[in-house]
C-alpha positions as CSV (number, residue, x, y, z in Angstrom):
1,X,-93.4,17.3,142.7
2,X,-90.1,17.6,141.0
3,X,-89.4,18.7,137.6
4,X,-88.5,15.3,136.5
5,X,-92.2,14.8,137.5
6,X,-91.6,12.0,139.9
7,X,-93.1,12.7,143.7
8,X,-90.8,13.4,146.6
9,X,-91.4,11.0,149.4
10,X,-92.5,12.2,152.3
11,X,-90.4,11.7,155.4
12,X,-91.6,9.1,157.8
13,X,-88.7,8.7,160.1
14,X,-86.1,10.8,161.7
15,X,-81.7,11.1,161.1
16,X,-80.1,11.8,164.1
17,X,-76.5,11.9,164.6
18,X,-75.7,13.2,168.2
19,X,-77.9,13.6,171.1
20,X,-80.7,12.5,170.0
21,X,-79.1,8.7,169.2
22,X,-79.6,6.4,171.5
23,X,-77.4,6.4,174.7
24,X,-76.7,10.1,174.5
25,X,-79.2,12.6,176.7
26,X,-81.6,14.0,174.7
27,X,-82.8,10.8,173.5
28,X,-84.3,10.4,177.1
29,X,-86.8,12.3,176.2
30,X,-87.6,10.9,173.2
31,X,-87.6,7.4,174.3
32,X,-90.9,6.7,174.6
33,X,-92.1,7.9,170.9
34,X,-89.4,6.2,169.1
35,X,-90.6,2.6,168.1
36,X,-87.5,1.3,166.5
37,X,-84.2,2.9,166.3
38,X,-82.1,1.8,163.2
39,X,-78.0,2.1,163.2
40,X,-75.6,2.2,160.8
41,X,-77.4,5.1,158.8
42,X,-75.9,8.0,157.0
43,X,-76.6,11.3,155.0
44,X,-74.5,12.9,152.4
45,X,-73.0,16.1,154.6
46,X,-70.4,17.6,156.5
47,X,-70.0,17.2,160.4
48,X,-68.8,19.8,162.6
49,X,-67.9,20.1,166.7
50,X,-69.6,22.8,168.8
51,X,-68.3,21.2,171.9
52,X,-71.6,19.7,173.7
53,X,-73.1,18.5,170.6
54,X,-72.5,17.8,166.7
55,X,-73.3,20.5,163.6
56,X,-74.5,19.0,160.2
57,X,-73.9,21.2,157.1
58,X,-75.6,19.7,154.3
59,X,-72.4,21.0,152.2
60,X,-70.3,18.6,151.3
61,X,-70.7,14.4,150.7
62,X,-70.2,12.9,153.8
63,X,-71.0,10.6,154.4
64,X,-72.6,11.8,158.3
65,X,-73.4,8.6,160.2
66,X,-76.4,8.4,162.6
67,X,-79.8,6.4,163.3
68,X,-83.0,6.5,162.0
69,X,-85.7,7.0,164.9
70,X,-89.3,5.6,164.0
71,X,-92.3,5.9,165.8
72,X,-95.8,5.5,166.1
73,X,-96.3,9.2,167.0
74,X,-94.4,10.8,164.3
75,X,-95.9,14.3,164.8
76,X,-95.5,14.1,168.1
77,X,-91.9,13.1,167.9
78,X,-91.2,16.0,165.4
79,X,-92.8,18.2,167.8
80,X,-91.1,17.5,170.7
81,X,-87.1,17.1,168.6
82,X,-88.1,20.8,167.4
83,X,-88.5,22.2,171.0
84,X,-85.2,20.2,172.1
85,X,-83.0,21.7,168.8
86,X,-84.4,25.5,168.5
87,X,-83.6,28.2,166.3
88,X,-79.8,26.7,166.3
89,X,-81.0,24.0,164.0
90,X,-83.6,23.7,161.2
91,X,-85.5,21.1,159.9
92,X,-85.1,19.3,156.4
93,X,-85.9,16.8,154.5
94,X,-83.0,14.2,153.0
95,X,-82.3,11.1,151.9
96,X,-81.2,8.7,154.4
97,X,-78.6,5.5,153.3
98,X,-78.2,1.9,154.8
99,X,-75.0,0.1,154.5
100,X,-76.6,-2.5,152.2
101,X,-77.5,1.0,149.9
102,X,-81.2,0.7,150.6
103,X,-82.4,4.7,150.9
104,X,-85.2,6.5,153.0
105,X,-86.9,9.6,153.1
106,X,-86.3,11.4,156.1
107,X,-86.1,14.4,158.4
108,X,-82.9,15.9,160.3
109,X,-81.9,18.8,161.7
110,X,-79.1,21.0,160.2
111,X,-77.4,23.5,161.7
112,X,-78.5,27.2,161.1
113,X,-75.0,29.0,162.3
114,X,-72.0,29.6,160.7
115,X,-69.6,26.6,161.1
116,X,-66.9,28.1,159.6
117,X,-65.2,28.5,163.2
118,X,-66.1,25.4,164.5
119,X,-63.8,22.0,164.4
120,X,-64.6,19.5,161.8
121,X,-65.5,16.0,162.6
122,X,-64.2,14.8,159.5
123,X,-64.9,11.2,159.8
124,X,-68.7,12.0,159.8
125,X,-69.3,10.9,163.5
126,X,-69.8,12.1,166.6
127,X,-68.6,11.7,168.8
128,X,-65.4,11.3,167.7
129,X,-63.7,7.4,167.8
C-alpha cells in the first residue's frame, strides 16, 4: 500500500522494448506464452545502446517505447524472461502508457550496470530509426 493509502496494482503484463518485442530473437522463445502483444507502449525512462541489445535506466522521462506482452501463463512467462535477461537486468514494476494516455501496471526489466559508458538512444527506441 502507499502512503496516500491507495493500493498499487499489481502487474499483469510485461514492457519490453528490445529483444523480447516481437520480430526480434528472444521473443522466439516467448512466443508461445504471450497471448496478445500490444504496440505503441511506453515508460517514463532513459534508453541506452550496449551494442546487441537496449539498456533502460529508469532515470530520466523518456518516454522508452515498447510492447506490452500478455499471456495466459503470466508466471510462466516471468519465469522464463528472467532466465533469458540474468543478473544484467532486474525486474520492476512501472507504469506502462498508451498513446491514447490509458496506463497499466506492468513489469520490465532495467538494466543493473553502469550506463554511463554506453551510447544513448535518445529517441527512446531501439533499435534506432
Amino acid at each position: 500500500m502507499r502512503s496516500d493509502g491507495h493500493v498499487n496494482p499489481v502487474p499483469d503484463c510485461l514492457f519490453v522494448y528490445g529483444t523480447l518485442k516481437q520480430g526480434y530473437y528472444n521473443f522466439e522463445a516467448v512466443k508461445g506464452l504471450v497471448s496478445r502483444a500490444l504496440a505503441g507502449w511506453s515508460v517514463p525512462g532513459t534508453l541506452y545502446d550496449t551494442g546487441p541489445y537496449p539498456a533502460l535506466s529508469l532515470d530520466g522521462e523518456g518516454p522508452v517505447e515498447g510492447e506490452l506482452l500478455e499471456s495466459l501463463d503470466f508466471a510462466e512467462l516471468l519465469r522464463v524472461t528472467d532466465d533469458i535477461e540474468g543478473d544484467e537486468y532486474v525486474r520492476v514494476a512501472v507504469i506502462a502508457r498508451s498513446p491514447d494516455g490509458a496506463s497499466r501496471a506492468a513489469w520490465t526489466y532495467r538494466y543493473a550496470w553502469d550506463v554511463s559508458k554506453l551510447k544513448l538512444l535518445a529517441g527512446g527506441r531501439w533499435p534506432e530509426p
